[in-house]
C-alpha positions in Angstrom: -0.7 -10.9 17.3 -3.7 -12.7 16.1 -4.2 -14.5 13.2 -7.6 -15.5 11.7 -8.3 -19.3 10.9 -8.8 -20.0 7.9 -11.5 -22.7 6.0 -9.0 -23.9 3.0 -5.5 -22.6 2.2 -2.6 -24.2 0.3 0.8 -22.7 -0.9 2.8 -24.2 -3.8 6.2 -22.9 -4.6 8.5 -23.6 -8.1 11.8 -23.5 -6.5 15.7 -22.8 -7.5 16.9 -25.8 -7.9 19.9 -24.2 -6.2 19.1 -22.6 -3.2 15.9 -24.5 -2.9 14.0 -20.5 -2.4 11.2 -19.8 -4.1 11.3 -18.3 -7.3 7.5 -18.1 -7.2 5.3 -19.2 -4.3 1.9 -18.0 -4.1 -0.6 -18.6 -1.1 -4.2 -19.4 -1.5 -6.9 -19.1 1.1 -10.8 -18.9 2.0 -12.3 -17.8 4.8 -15.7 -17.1 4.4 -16.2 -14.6 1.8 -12.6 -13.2 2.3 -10.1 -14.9 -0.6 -6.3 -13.9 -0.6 -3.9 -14.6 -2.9 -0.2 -13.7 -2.1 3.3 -14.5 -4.2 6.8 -14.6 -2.6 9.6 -14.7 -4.8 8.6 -13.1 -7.8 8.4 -9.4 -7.4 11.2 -7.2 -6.4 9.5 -5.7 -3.9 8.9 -8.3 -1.7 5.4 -10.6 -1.0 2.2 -8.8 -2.8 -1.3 -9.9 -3.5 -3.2 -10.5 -7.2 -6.3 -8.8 -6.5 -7.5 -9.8 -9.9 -7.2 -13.7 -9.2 -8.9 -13.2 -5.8 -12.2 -11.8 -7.1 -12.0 -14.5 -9.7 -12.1 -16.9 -6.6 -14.6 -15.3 -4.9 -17.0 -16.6 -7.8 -15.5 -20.1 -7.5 -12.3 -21.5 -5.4 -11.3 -23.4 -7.8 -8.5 -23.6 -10.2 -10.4 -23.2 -13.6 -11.4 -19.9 -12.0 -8.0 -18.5 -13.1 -7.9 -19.6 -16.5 -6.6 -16.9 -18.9 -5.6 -14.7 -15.7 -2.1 -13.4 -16.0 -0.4 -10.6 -14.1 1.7 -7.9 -16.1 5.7 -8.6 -15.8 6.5 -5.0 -14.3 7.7 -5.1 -11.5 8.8 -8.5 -11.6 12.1 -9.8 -10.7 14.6 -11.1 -13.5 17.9 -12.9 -13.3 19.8 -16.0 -15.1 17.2 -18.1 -12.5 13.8 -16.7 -14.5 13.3 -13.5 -16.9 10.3 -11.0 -15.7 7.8 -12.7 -18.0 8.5 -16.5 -16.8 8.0 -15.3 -13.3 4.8 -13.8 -14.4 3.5 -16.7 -16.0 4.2 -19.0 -13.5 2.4 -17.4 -10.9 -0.5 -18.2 -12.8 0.6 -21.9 -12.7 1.3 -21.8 -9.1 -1.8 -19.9 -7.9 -3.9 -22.5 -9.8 -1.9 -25.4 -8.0 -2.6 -23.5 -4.5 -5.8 -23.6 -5.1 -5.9 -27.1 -5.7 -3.8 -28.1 -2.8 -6.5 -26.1 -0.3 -9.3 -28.0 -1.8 -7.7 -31.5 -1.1 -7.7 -30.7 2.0 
């Protein structure tokens, strides 16, 4: 197993304040040209990536570059935690804050 090194990555996660799991996490990197953007938590099948966000940080890596980007709630999970459209919305929040993270670093 190989894994390619990355220039800038950052993850940011809102978390239950139960279980301490991620309701939404979202991962952020750049590696060259290549940009991924992956959540955790939020959809009910399990880690998938926001190709929208990712060619909007292809332009720029940097946070404004997802202004007014959402993701539609289908698909999404929803419980007494966090209803399909919170999840949604906050993976904006939290891909913006990844983003931030991998520049400060």
């Amino acid at each position: 197993v190989s894994f390619p090194i990355v220039k800038k990555a950052g993850y940011e996660k809102f978390k239950n304040q139960a279980s301490r799991f991620a309701l939404v996490g979202v991962f952020a990197s750049k590696r060259g040209s290549e940009i991924r953007v992956a959540v955790t938590g939020a959809g009910s099948n399990g880690v998938f990536r926001v190709a929208s966000f990712e060619e909007a940080l292809k332009k720029r890596f940097a946070p404004k570059s997802l202004e007014g980007l959402t993701i539609p709630a289908d698909g999404m999970n929803s419980d007494l935690h966090g209803s399909a459209d919170y999840r949604a919305a906050m993976v904006s929040v939290m891909a913006a804050r990844a983003v931030e993270k991998a520049l400060a670093r």
